[in-house]
C-alpha positions in Angstrom: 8.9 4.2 -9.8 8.3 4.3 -6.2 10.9 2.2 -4.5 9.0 2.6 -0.9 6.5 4.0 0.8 5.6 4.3 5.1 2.4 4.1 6.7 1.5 4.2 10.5 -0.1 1.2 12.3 -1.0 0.2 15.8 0.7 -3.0 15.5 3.7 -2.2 13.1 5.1 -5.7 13.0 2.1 -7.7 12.7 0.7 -5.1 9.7 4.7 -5.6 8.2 4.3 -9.0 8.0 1.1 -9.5 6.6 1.9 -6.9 4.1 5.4 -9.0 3.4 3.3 -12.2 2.9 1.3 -10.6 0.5 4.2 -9.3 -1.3 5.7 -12.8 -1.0 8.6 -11.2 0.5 9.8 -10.8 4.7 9.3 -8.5 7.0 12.3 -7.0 9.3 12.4 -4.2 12.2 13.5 -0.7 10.4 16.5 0.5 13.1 15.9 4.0 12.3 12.6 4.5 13.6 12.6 2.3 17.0 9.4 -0.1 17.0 9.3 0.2 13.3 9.0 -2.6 10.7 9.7 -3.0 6.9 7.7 -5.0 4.4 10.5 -6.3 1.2 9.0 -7.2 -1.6 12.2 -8.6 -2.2 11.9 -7.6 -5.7 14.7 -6.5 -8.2 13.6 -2.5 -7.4 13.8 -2.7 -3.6 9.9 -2.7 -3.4 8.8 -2.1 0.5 6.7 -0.7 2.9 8.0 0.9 5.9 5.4 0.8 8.6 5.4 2.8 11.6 4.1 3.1 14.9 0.7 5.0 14.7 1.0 8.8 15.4 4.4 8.3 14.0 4.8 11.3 11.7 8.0 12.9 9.7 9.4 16.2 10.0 12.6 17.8 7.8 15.4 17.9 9.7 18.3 19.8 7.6 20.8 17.7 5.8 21.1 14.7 8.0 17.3 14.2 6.9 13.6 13.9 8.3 13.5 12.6 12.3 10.4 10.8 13.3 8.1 12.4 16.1 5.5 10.2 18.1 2.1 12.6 17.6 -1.7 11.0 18.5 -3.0 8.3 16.1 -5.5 10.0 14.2 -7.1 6.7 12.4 -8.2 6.6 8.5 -6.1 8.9 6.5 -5.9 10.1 2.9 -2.8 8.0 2.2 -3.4 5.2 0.1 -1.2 3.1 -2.6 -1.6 0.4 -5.0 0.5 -2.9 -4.7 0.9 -5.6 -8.0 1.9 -8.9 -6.4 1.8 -12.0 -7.2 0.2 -13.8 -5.0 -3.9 -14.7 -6.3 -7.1 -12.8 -5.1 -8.3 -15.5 -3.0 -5.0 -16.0 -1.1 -4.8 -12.2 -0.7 -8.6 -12.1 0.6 -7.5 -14.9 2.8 -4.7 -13.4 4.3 -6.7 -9.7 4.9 -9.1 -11.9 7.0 -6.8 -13.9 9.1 -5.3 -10.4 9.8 -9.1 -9.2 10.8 -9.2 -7.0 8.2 -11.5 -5.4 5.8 -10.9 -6.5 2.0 -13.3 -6.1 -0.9 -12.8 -7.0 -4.5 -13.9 -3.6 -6.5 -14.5 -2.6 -10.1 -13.0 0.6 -10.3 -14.2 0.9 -13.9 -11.1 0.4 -16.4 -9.5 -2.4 -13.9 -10.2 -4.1 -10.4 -8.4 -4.2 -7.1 -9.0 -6.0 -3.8 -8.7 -3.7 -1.2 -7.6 -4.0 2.0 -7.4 -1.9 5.1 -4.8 -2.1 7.2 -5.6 -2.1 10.5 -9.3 -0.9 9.0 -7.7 2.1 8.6 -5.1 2.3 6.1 -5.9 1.4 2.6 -3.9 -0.4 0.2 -5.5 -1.7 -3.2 -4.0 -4.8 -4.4 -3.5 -5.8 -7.3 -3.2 -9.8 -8.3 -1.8 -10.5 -11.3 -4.9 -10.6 -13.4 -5.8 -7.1 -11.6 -2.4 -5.9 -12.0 -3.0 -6.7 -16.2 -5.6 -4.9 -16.1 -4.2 -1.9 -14.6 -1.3 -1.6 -16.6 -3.1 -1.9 -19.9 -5.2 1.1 -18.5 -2.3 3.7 -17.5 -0.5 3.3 -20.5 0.5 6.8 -20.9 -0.5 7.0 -24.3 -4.6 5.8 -23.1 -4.2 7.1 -19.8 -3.5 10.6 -20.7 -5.7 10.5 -23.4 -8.5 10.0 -21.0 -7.9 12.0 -18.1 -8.1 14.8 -21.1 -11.5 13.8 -22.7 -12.7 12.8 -18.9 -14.1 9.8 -19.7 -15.7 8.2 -16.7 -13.6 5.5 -14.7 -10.4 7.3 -15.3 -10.4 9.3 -11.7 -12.5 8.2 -8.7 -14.4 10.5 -6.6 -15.6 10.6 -3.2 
């Protein structure tokens, strides 16, 4: 299980708090990383997003742990994640465009998601609870394995 996860965003707060109201959770400033922001879940497993001024990246710093250095903001990335909540597709599209983001609902073969870019440049697929069904009943490990070994279409996505 991943408990948390960080991103970079020009407007750390604002992207924090829409991703806490689409958690149904709160967003609060993350202290260790100045101008920072964390989206709770405020779930039973700590579920959150950290979210971090853009450029922000991580480097290891011995055992007292990784320090943040401010670097140019280099726009869409490779990092993406997917998010059950339980809040419905039409609130979440709803949200993404009050935000003035990008959000499509997208058959990714096996199950849907509604994704939506943070900032246009971060994505993040959603997953409403009918979505989030969906999911689940396709990474099972006994079907999800299963497939990734025949390579059935739908069970990786390219390009």
């Amino acid at each position: 299980m991943i408990h948390h996860l960080s991103i970079a965003a020009r407007d750390p707060q604002q992207a924090a708090e829409v991703l806490a109201e689409l958690m149904g959770g709160r967003a609060v400033p993350f202290p260790p990383n100045p101008g920072s922001f964390f989206a709770l879940q405020l779930d039973d497993h700590g579920s959150g997003v950290e979210v971090y001024p853009a450029g922000t990246v991580l480097q290891q710093n011995g055992a007292v742990g990784g320090k943040f250095i401010r670097a140019e903001h280099r726009g869409h990335g490779s990092t993406h994640f997917a998010l059950s909540v339980a809040t419905d597709k039409a609130t979440v599209q709803a949200v993404a465009q009050r935000a003035g983001w990008d959000c499509f609902d997208c058959n990714r073969g096996p199950f849907h998601v509604v994704e939506v870019w943070v900032e246009n440049d971060t994505m993040v697929e959603i997953l409403p609870p009918e979505y989030a069904a969906e999911y689940l009943a396709f990474t099972r490990p006994d079907k999800f394995a299963a497939g990734l070994a025949a390579g059935r279409p739908g069970t990786a996505r390219q390009g």
